[in-house]
N, C-alpha and C positions, 0 to 999 in steps of 0.2 A: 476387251474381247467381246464380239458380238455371240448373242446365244439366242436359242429361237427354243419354247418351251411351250407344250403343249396340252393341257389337262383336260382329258374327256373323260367326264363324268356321267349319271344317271340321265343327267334334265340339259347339260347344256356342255360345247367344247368348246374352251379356250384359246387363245394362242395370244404369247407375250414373244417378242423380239427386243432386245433389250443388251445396252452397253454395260459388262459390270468390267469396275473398277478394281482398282488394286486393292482397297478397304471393303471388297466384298457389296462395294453400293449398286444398285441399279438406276440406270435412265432408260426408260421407257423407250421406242421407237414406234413400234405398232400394239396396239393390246383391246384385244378381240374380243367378243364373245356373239356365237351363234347357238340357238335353241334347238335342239335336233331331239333331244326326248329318246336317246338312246337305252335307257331301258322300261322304257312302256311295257308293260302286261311282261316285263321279266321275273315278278314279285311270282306272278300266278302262274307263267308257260314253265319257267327256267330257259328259254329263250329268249336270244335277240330274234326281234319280228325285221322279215326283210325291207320294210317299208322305214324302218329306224334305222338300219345300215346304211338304205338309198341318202336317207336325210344324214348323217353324220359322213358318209363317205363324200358328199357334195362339199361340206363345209372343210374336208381334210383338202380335197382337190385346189380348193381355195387359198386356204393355208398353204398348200404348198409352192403355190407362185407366190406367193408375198416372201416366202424364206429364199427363196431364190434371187426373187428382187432386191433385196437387202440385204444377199450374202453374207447370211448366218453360219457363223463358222464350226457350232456344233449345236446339235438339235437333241432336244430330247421329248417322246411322248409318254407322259402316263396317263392308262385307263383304271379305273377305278371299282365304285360298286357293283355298278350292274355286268361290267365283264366281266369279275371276279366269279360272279352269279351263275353266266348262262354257258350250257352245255355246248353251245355252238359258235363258242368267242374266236376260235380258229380261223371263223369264216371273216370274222372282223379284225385279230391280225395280219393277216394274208392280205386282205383289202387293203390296209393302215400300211404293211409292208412293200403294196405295189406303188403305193403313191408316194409315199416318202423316202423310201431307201433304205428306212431305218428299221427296226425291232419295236414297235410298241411294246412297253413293260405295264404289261397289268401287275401292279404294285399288291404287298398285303393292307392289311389293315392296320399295319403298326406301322409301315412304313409310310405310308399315306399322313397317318397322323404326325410323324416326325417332318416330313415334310410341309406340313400346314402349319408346325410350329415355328419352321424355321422362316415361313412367309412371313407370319404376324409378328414375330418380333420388332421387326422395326417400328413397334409403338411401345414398346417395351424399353423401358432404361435399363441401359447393355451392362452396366454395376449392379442391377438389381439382383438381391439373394433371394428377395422376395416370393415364394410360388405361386405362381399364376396359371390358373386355367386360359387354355384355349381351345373353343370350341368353334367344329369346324362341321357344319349343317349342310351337307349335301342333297341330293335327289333319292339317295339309293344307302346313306348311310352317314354316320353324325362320330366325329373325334373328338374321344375328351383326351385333351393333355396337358400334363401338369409340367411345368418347366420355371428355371430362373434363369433370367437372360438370354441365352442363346442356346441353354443346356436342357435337353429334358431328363424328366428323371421317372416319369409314369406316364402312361399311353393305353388305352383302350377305343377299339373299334368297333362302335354298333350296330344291325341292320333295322337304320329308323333314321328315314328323312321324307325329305315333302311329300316325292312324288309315291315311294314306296307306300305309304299313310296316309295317302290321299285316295290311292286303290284299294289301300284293305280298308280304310274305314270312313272316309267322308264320299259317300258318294251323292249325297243329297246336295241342290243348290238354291242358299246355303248349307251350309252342313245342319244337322237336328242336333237337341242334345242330348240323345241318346248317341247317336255316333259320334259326337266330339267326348262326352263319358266315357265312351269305349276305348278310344286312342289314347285318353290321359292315362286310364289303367295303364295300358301297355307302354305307354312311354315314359309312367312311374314305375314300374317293372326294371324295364331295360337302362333305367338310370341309376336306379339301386344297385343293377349288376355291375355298371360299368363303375361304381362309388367302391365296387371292391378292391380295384384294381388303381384307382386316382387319388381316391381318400381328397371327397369334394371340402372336408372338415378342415383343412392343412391349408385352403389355397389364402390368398389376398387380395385377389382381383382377379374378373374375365375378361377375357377377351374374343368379339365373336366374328368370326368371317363366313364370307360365303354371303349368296343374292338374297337367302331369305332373312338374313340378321340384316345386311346392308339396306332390303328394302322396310321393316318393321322401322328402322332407324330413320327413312325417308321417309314414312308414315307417319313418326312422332313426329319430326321437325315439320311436315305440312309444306313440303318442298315445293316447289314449282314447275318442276322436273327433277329429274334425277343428277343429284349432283355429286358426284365423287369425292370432290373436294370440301363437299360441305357435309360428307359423312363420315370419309375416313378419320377417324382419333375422337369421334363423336362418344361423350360420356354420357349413359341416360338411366335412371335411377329405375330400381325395381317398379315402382308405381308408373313409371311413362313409359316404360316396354310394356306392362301389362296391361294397359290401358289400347296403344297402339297395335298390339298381337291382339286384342281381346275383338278387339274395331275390324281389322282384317279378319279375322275368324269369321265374324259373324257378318259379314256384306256377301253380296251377290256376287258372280262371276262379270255378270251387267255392271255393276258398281264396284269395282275392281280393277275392271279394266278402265273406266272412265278416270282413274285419278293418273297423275300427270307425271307421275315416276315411275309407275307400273311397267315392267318390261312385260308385252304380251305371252310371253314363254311361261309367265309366272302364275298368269291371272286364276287358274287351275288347280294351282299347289302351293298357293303361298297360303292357306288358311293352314294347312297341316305342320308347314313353316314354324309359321306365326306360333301355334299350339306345343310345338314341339318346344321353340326356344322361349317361351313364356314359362313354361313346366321345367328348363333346364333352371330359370333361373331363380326362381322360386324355391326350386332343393337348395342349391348354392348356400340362399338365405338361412333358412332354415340350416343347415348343414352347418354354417360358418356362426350359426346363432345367432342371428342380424348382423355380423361385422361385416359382411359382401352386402350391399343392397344395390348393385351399380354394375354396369357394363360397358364396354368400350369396344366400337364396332369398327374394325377394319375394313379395308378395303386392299391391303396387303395378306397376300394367303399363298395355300398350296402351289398355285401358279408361279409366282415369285419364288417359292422352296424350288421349284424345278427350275427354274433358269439358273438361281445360283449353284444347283447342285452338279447342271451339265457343264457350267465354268470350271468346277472343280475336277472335272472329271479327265484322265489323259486322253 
């Protein structure tokens, strides 16, 4: 069965077209990504600004001749943090509605996270009893979930991702360290919180998806461009994440953009990224008492949870 899935996020909108099989696999046909910065200044208005709409409804229009060309036989969209957010998402259903035909589901936050877990699994050994964090670092908000194998079993959603934390707190270029002190408070804060509900002390390993974990990964490794294949299943010790977040943290927006895997949509908010999932993994450590000192960074995520999910679906 072909399935066409759609994940519009904070910072950027997806679309995967993709054969899944009878064992639930997927092959790939098209898989997208356009930077549309859908919820800019959502953190401070509680609006979508019309000029974010213009940019995300251009890239829907797009998508939706490619699902036509490829005769996608069920589609599904989820929107996520920042439409959860803004008082006037109606106007961006109705928009998502003219063009596709379909219902965009701004999903919750639990349900977001079960479906980011059921992406990254497939780095996951499907007999593992083992608990495994998966964190899933959005624009507009960050999943922690706990799961074995293909089961989850704890899930919380936080409003703390690149772009979000890039607006309340790194506004300097680079950031100073008084505002990167500021953000670490808050994103030790909102980790403690979300450790009530995951019990980070329980896991055996993480796993991290999303552009800003996939590009700190393409950072360590000193890529040549951006390789997908050369980051997906990629395993990188506490010391080379914090080394590679610490590196983007602290470069220029000039110097950010000049390195060779940088997707331009990024160059802006990948320091608060960076920051964010440096601080996730450092608790971990600590948390698991140095048994975790390692992460494994996906390139299978929420995206994938949606396509398999509209397969399933009658």
């Amino acid at each position: 069965m072909r399935t066409a899935a759609i994940d519009c996020g904070t910072n950027s909108i997806r679309l995967l077209i993709a054969d899944v099989d009878g064992g639930a696999g997927l092959t790939d046909v098209v898989r997208l990504m356009r930077v549309v910065r859908l919820g800019e200044g959502v953190d401070a208005t509680g609006r979508l600004a019309e000029a974010a709409l213009d940019r995300t409804f251009g890239a829907v229009d797009e998508y939706a001749a490619l699902i036509h060309e490829h005769d996608a036989e069920k589609v599904r969209f989820v929107a996520t943090s920042a439409t959860r957010d803004a008082s006037n998402r109606e106007v961006f259903v109705s928009g998502v509605r003219d063009r596709l035909g379909i219902e965009p589901e701004v999903v919750s936050g639990s349900e977001e996270a079960e479906l980011s877990f059921s992406g990254a699994a497939s780095v996951l050994a499907s007999d593992s009893d083992a608990p495994v964090l998966v964190v899933d670092l959005g624009g507009g908000s960050t999943e922690f979930v706990v799961g074995t194998g293909s089961q989850v079993t704890a899930a919380r959603s936080m409003d703390m991702g690149c772009v979000r934390f890039t607006e309340r707190f790194l506004l300097s270029d680079p950031p100073t360290h008084q505002e990167i002190a500021d953000a670490e408070v808050e994103i030790n804060r909102m980790i403690g919180e979300a450790d009530a509900d995951v019990d980070l002390s329980s896991v055996q390993g993480i796993i991290g998806v999303a552009g800003s974990i996939t590009t700190v990964t393409a950072h360590a490794l000193k890529l040549p461009e951006y390789q997908s294949e050369r980051i997906h299943g990629t395993e990188l010790t506490l010391d080379e994440i914090d080394g590679a977040a610490t590196s983007l943290l602290h470069l220029s927006r000039a110097e950010r953009k000049a390195l060779p895997y940088m997707h331009p949509g990024r160059v802006d908010v990948i320091g608060a990224g960076a920051l964010i999932w440096r601080t996730i993994v450092r608790r971990v450590a600590e948390a698991t008492e140095g048994r975790v000192r390692s992460a494994v960074a996906s390139e299978h995520d929420i995206l994938d949870g949606i396509a398999l999910s509209a397969a399933r679906r009658k």
